[in-house]
N, C-alpha and C positions, 0 to 999 in steps of 0.2 A: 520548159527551157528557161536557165536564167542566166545574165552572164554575170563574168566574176564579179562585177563590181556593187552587182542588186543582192539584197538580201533575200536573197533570196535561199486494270486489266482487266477493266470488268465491267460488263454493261446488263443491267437486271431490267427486265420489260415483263410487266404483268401481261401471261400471256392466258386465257381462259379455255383455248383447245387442248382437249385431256389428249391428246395423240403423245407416244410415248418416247417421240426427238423433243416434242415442245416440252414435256413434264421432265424428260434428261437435261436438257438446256437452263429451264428454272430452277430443278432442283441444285444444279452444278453452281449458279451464279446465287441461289439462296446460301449454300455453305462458305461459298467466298463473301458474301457479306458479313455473315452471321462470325466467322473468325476475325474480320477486319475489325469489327466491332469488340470481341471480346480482347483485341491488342490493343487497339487506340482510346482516348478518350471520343475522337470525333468520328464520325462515320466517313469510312471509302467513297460511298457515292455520294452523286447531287442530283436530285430529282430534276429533269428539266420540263417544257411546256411543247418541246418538239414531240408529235405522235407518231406513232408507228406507221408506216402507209399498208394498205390493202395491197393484197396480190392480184393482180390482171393482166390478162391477155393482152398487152396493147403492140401485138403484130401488125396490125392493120394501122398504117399511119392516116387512114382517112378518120378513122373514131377517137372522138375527144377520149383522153387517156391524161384529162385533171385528174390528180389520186387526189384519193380524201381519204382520212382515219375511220375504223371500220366504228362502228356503232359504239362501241361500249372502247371508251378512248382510253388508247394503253399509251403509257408517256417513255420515253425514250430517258436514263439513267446516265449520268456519264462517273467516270473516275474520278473523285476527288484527292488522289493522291497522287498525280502527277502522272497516273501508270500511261500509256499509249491507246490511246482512244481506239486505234482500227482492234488491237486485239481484245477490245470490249465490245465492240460491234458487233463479231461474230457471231454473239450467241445472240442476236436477234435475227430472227429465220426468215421473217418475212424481208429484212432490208440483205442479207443473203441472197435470196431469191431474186429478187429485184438489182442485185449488181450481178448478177449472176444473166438475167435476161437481156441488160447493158452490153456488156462483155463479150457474149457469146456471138455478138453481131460483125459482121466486116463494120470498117469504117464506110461511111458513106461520102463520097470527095463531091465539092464542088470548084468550081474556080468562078472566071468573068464568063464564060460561056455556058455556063447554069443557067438553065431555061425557071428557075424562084430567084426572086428578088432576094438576094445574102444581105446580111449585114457580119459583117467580120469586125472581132474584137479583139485586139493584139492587147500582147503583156503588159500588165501596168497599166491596164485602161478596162473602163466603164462603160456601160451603154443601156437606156433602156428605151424602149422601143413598145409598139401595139403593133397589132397581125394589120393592118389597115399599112404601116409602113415597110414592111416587109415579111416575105415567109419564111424565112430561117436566118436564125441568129447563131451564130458560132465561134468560140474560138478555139486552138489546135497548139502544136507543138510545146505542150506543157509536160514535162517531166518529173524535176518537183516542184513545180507551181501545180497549183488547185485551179481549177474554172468553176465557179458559183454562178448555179441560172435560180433567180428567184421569180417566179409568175403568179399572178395575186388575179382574184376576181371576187367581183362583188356585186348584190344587189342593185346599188348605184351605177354602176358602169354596165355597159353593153361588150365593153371590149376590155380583154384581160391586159394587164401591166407584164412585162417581161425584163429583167435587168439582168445581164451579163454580166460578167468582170473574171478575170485574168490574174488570179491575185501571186507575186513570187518574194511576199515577206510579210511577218508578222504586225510588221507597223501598220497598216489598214481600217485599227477598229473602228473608227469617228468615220470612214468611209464606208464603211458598207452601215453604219448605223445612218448614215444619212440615206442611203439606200433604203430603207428603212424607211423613214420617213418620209421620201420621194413618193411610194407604193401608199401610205396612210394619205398621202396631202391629194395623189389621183382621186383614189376613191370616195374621198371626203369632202373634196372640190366642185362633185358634180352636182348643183343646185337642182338643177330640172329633174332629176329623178329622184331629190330626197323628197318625202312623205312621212307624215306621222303614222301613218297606219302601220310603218316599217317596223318589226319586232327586234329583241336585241340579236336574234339568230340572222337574220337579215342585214343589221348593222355591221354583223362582223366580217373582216377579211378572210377569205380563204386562201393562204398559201403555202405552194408548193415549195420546196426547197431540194434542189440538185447539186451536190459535189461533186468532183472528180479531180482527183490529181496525187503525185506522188510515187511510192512503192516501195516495199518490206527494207531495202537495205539503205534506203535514204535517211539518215538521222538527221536533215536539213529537209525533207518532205516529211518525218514524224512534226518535225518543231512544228510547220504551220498545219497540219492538219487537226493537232492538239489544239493548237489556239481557234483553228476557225470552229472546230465542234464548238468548243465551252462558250465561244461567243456567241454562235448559234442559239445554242442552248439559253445562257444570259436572257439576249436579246426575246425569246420566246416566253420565259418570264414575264419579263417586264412587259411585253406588249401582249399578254394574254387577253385582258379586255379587248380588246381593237381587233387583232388577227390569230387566227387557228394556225400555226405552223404545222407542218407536215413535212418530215423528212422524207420523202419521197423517193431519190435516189440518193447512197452514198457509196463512195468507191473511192476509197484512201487511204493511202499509205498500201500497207501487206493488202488488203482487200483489192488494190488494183494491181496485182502481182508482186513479186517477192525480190527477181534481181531486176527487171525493167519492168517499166508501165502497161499496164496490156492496153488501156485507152490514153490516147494525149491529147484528144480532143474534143470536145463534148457540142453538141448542137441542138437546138429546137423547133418544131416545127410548130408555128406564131401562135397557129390558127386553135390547131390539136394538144398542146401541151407535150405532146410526144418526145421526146429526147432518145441520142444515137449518139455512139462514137462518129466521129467528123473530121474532115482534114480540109484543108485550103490549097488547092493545085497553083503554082504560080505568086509570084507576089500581089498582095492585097493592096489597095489604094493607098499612096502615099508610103512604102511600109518602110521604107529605108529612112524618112524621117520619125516616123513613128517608132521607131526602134530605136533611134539615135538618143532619144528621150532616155533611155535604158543608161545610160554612159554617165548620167548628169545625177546629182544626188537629189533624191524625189523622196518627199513626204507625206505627199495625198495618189491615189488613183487619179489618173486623166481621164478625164468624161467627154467623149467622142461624138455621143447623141443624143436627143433628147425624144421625147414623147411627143412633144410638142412644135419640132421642125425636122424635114426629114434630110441633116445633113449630117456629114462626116466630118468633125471640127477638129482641125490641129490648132492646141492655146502654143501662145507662143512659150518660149523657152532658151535658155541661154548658154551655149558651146562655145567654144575651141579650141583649134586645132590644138595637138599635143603627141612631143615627142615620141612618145609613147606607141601613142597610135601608129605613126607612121612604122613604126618599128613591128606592130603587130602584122601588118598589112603585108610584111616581106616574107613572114611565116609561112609556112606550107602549111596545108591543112588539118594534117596530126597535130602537127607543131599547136598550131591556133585554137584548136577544139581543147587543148589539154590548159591551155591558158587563159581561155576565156567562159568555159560552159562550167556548172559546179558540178553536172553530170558530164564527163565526156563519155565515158563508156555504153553509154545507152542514146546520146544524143544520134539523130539520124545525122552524121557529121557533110554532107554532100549538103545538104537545107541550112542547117546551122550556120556556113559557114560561110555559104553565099550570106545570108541574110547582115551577118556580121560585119565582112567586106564592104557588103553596101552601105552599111551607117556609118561604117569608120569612114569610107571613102567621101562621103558625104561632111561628114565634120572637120575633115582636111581642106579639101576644098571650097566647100558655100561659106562664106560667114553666116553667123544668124541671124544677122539684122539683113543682108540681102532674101531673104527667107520671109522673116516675118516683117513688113514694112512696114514702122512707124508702132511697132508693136502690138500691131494686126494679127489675128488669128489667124491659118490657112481654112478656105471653107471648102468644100467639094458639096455639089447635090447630085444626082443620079439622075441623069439622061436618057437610060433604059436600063432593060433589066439590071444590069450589070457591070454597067459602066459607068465612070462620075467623070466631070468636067468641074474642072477650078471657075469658081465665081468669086465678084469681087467682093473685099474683107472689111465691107462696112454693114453697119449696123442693120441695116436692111435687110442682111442677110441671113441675120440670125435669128 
């Protein structure tokens, strides 16, 4: 989901099983290179340091279901020429397989009355979190926005790193690059379990890497699904010493269907690495300000959580009211969905449009300084499973 105002062909993988879809798939993306080359001066692809992930069984949400790259590492290829990343995806079978296992799932819904600790991660917002602070992290109604879970573990750590994010425009890169660095600064941080005896296979990060969002007729879900691969990719590069990426799920753009999204929301469980389609029943804490954030012109992701305190942070920020708005609010709901979603035709317009109401109705009325006082942050902490209470907005709290 994104509303109006946010921004919101070929993939070669050494593949070493003689079976004769895998030897069609090589041979097919060998000739597409081997032409690209004989037209260009520079070559179509760009090798990246993202790995193929392994096929597995991971039905069973009880068994750790970390992917890791099978033994003899095959690297993930992108287009160097602009072509659309999902229709170079295809011809890797194993990442096939794997959106494929994704996909074929009911969504799993939780709400406040979810017997697992949630942590919900609305649009345009961050969050990284350990299984110690909750068992499932998710966020939902992304159409052409992507959801990126990235989960890191390492010799040093006991307990795995987890980062969400909601991403609905191309401007993010310094943001998940800091993400990025969040996951190198955990696992490098922890003094009491570093050792010299530690080998460099031990020193390295293991991470996963989960996509989802988009779909075949979105040329505004191709835009960021292109920029998030190659960045990926980038980022895998450049931090090959330190961490092993592993693209482990990808389901973007046509890969997550062709006229609507077949998943719009993606979730993980803390503990297992396990990932499902996910949906959020009811409003998520705070979500009409949390969304109101969506209206105002944003250059960074809003980071909601930390590893390191287990709360729900709204940073302040600055509204008002506007003609406009009011004007929208008198809209019937066709009316609203058609002038505010970049998708209306696929949005679940009954969800969309409450959520919508609620933020505009919110930035008519509250000033933001009655909101955030003294330019105070809003904190919530969680009081039981699933429910949070506003705590006071001093430094203590965070």
């Amino acid at each position: 989901m994104v509303i109006a105002n946010s921004d919101s062909c070929n993939t070669l993988v050494s593949l070493d099983d003689g079976s004769p879809k895998q030897q069609q798939q090589q041979e097919h993306g060998l000739q597409l290179l081997n032409s690209s080359i004989l037209c260009d001066d520079e070559p179509s692809f760009v090798r990246t340091d993202l790995l193929v992930p392994t096929v597995y069984d991971d039905d069973d949400d009880e068994v750790d279901s970390f992917c890791v790259a099978p033994k003899q590492q095959q690297h993930i290829f992108l287009p160097a020429d602009g072509s659309p990343v999902d229709q170079s995806l295809r011809y890797v079978e194993n990442l096939m397989d794997r959106a494929d296992q994704v996909t074929l799932e009911k969504p799993r819904m939780f709400s406040s009355k979810s017997q697992q600790r949630v942590l919900y991660v609305a649009q345009g917002e961050v969050a990284h979190a350990t299984p110690s602070q909750c068992d499932v992290i998710l966020s939902d109604r992304a159409t052409t926005c992507h959801i990126l879970v990235l989960r890191s573990s390492s010799a040093n750590r006991s307990q795995p790193l987890v980062t969400l994010t909601h991403i609905d425009s191309t401007s993010y890169g310094e943001c998940i690059r800091g993400c990025i660095r969040e996951h190198k600064a955990y696992h490098e941080g922890n003094e009491e379990k570093k050792s010299d005896m530690l080998s460099f296979d031990d020193d390295l990060i293991d991470m996963d890497v989960h996509v989802l969002g988009g779909y075949g007729d979105s040329t505004e879900a191709r835009d960021i699904s292109n920029h998030l691969m190659h960045l990926l990719g980038s980022i895998s590069v450049e931090e090959r010493n330190s961490i092993c990426m592993t693209l482990a799920t990808c389901v973007v753009s046509s890969m997550n269907g062709s006229c609507a999204p077949v998943g719009r929301g993606l979730g993980m469980n803390m503990s297992t690495g396990h990932v499902f389609l996910a949906g959020y029943e009811g409003d998520p804490t705070a979500s009409a300000l949390r969304s109101a954030r969506l209206w105002q012109e944003r250059t960074a992701l809003s980071l909601v959580h930390t590893h390191t305190c287990d709360y729900v942070v709204v940073e302040p920020f600055s509204y008002k009211a506007q003609p406009t708005f009011g004007l929208l609010l008198k809209l019937d709901d066709a009316t609203l969905l058609q002038y505010t979603s970049t998708s209306p035709d696929v949005e679940d317009a009954k969800d969309f449009c409450h959520g919508v109401r609620a933020s505009l109705k919110l930035i008519q009325t509250v000033p933001c300084n009655k909101i955030f006082t003294n330019g105070r942050p809003i904190i919530f902490e969680r009081k039981s499973l699933n429910q949070w209470r506003l705590v006071q907005t001093n430094s203590d709290a965070r």
